[in-house]
Backbone as CSV, one residue per row, in Angstrom:
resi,resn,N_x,N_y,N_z,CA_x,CA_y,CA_z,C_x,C_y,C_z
1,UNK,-157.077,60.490,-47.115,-156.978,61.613,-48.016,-158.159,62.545,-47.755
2,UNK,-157.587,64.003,-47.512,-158.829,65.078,-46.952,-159.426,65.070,-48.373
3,UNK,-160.964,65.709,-49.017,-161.163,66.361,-49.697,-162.016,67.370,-49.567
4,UNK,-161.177,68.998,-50.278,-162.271,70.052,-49.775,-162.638,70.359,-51.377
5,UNK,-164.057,70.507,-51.371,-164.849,71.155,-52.363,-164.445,72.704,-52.504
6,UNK,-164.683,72.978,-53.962,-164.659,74.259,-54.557,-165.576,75.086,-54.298
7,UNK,-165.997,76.618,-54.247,-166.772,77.317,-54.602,-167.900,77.036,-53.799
8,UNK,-169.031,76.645,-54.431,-170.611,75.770,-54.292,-170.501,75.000,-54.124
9,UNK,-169.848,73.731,-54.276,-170.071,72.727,-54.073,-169.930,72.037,-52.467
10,UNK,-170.375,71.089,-52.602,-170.443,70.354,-51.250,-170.235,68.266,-51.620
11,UNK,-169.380,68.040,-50.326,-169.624,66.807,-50.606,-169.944,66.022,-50.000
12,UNK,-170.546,64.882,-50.165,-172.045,64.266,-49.781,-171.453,62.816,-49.501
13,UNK,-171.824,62.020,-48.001,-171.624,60.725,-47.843,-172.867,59.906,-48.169
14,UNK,-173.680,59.250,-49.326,-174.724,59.171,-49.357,-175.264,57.881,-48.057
15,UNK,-176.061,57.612,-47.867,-176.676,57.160,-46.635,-176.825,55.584,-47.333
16,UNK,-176.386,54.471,-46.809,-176.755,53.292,-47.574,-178.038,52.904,-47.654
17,UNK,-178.683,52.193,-48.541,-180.027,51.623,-48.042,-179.994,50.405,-47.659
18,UNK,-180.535,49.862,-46.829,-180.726,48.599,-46.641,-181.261,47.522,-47.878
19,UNK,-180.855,46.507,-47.494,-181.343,45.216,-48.012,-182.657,44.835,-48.422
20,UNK,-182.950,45.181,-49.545,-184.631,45.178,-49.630,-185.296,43.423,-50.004
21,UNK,-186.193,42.824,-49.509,-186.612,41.936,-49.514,-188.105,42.187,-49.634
22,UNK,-188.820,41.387,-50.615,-190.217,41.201,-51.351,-190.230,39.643,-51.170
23,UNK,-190.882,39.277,-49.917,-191.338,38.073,-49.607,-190.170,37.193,-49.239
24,UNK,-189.582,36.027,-50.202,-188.976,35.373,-50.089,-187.755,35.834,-51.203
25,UNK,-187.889,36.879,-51.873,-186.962,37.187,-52.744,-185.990,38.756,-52.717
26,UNK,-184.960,38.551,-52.835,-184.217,39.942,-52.396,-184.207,40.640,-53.827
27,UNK,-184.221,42.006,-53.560,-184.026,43.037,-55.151,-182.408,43.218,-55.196
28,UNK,-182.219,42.623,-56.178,-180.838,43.084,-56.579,-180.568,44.725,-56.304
29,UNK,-179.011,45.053,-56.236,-178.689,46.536,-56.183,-178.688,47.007,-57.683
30,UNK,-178.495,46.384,-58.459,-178.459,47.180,-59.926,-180.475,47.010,-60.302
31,UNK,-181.124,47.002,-59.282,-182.514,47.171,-59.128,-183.143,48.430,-58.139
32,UNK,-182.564,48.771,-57.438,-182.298,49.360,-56.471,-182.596,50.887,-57.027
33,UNK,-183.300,51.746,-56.606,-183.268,53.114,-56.293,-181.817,53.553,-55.684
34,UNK,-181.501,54.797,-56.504,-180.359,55.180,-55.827,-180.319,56.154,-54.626
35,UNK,-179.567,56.293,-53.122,-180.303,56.876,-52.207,-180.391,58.539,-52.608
36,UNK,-181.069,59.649,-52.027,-180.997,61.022,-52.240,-181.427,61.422,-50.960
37,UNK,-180.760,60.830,-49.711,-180.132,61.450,-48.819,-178.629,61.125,-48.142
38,UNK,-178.317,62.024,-46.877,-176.491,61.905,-47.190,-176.625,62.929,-46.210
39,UNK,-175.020,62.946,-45.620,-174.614,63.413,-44.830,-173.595,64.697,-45.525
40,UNK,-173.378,65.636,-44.986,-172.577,66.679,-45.714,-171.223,66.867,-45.215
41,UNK,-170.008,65.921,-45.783,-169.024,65.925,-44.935,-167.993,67.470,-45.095
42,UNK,-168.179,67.800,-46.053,-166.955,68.740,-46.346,-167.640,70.243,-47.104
43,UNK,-167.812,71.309,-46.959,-168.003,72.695,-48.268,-167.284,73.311,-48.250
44,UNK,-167.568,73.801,-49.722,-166.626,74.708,-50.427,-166.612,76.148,-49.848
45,UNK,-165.756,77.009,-50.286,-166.097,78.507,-49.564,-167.103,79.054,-49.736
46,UNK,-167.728,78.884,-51.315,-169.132,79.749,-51.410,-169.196,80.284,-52.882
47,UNK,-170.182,80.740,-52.713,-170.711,80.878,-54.525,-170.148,82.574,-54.565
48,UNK,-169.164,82.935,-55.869,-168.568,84.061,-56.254,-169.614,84.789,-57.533
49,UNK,-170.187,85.573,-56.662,-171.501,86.414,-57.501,-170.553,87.345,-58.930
50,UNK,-171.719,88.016,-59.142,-170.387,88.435,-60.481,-169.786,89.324,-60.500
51,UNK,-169.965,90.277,-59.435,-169.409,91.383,-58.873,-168.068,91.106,-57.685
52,UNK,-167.972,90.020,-57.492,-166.602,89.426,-57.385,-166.688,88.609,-56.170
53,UNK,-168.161,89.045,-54.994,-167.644,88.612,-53.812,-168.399,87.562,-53.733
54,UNK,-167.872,86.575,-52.304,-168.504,85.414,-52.077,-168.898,85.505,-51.219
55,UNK,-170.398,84.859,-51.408,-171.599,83.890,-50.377,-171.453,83.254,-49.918
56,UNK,-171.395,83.043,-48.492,-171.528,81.892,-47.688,-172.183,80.662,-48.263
57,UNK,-171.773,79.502,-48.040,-173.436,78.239,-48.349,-173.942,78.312,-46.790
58,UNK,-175.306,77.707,-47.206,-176.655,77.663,-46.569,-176.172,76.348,-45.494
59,UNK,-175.764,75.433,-46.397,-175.465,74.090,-45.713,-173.967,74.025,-44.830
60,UNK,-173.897,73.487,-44.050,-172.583,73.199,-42.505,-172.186,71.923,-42.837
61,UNK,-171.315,71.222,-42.342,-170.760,69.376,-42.586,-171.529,69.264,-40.958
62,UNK,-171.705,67.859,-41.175,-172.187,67.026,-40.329,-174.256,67.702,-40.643
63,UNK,-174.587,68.359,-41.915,-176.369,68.017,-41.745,-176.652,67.147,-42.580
64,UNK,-177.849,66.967,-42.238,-178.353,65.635,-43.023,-178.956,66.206,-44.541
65,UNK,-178.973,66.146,-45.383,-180.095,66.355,-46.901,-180.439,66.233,-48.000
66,UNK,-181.150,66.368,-48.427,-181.735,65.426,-49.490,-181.466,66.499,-50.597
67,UNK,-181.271,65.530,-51.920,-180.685,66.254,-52.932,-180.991,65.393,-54.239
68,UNK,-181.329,66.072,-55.349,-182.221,65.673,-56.895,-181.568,64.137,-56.611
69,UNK,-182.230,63.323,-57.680,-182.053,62.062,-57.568,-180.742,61.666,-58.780
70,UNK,-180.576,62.323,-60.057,-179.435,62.363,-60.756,-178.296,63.298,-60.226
71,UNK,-178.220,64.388,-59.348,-177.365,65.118,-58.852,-176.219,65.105,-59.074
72,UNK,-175.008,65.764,-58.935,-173.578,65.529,-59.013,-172.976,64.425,-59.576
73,UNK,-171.548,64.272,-58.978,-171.105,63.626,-59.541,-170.261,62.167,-58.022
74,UNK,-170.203,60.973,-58.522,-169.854,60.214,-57.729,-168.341,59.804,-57.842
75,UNK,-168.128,59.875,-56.387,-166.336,59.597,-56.465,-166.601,58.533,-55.779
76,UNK,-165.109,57.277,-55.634,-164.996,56.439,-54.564,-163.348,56.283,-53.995
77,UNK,-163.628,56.643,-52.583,-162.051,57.049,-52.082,-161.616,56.454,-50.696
78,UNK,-160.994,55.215,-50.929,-160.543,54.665,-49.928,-162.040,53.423,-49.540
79,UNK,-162.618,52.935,-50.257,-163.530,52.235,-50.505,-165.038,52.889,-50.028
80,UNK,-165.065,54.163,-50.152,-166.023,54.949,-49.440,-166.738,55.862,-50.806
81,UNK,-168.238,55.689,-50.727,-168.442,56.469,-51.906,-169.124,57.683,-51.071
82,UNK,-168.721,58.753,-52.110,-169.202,60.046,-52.003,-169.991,60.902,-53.216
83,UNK,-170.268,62.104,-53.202,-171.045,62.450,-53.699,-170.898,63.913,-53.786
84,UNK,-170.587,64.648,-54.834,-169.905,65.961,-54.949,-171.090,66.521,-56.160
85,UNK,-171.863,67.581,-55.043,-172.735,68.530,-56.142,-172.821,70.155,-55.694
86,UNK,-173.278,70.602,-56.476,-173.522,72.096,-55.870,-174.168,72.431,-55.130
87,UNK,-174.369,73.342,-54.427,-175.409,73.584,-53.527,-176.536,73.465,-54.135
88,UNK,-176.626,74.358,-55.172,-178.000,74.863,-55.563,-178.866,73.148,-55.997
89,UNK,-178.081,71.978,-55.892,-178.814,70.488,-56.410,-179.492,70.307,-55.016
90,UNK,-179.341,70.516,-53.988,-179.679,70.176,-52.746,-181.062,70.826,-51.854
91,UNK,-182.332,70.026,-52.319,-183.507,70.285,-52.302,-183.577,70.769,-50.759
92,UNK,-183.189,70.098,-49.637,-183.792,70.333,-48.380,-182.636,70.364,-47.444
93,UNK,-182.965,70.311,-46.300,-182.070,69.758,-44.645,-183.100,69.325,-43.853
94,UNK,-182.750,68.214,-43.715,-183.448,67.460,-42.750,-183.068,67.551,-41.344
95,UNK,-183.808,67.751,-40.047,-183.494,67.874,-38.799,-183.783,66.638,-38.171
């Protein structure tokens, strides 16, 4: 199933983290930091100013970037989670 974002928005494959281990003991995932970087699989057309026309986004699919740590909103589709926020949540691009 394709999905294309609206407007601003963009949607986000977040990046897994690895397996964290403290000595002899592993941190649970409901311990776990949630990640706030991700891949940008899909954007929307662009932000509609109020004079009617639309802005390009800043961001392309396939960059890498980091984005607030509560951000958007989380879908899961086809056992794959994603990550659907606006542009304007999306602090950086990483090269």
């Amino acid at each position: 199933m394709a999905i294309k974002p609206l407007g601003d928005r963009v949607l986000i494959e977040p990046f897994s983290e690895e397996e964290e281990k403290m000595g002899n003991i592993f941190i649970p995932d409901t311990a776990k930091e949630k990640p706030n970087k991700g891949k940008v699989i899909a954007v929307g057309s662009g932000r509609v100013t109020d004079d009617g026309k639309t802005v390009a986004l800043t961001v392309k699919e396939g960059m890498v970037v980091l984005y607030g740590k509560y951000s958007g909103t989380e879908i899961k589709v086809s056992d794959r989670e994603y990550l659907i926020v606006r542009e304007s949540d999306i602090l950086a691009i990483v090269d």
